[in-house]
N, C-alpha and C positions, 0 to 999 in steps of 0.2 A: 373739593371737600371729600373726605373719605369715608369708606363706609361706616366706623363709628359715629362720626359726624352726623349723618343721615339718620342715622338712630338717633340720636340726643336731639337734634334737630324736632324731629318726629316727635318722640315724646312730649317736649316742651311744648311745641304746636298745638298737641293732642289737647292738653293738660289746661291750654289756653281758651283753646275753643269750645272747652267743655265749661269752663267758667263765662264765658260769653253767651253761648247756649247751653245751660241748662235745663232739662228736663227728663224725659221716660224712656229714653231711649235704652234699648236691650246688651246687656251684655256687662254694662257694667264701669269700673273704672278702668279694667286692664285692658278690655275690647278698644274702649274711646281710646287709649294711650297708643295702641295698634292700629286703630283707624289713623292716631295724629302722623305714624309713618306715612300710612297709607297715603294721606293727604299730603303731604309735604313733598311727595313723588310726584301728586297729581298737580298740584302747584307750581311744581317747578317744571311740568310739561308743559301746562297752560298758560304760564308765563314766558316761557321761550317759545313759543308757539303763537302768540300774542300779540305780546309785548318785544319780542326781541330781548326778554332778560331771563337768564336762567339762573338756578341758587347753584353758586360757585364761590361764593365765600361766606361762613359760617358768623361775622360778624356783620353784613352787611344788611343794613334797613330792608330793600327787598326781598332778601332771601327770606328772612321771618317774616315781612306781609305776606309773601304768598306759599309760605309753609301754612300759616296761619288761614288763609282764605282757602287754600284746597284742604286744608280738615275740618276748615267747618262745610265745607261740600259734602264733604265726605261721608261727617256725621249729621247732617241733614238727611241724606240718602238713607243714609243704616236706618237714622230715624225713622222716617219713612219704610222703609222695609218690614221695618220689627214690630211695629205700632200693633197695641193688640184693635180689635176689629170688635166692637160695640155693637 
């Protein structure tokens, strides 16, 4: 897959897991859509790392589970990070 690929990928991911989880996390809609990059690298480390499966084809069921599950890490984390402090 190439690198626009990893981009569209990314966003979608992003876009998905911010509909999953929603809530107060910082930054926004274009941060989360940047985190969904973010995520869909980390997913596809964590799944060849793992699993023995990495995202190598942009149509395939695992590529988008684990695009999808390393951005919601991702933005869990951020989440986590930015939380304001009560």
């Amino acid at each position: 897959m190439g690198f626009l690929g990893w981009i569209v990928l990314g966003l979608i991911a992003g876009a998905i897991a911010k509909a999953i989880k929603p809530g107060e996390q910082g930054g926004g809609w274009l941060v989360t859509l940047l985190l969904g990059v973010v995520g869909a690298i980390v997913g596809g480390w964590i799944g060849s790392a793992v699993f023995g499966v990495g995202i190598n084809e942009f149509w395939s069921l695992s590529t988008w589970l684990l695009a999808i599950g390393g951005a919601l890490v991702v933005l869990i984390i951020w989440g986590l990070l930015t939380r304001k402090r009560a």
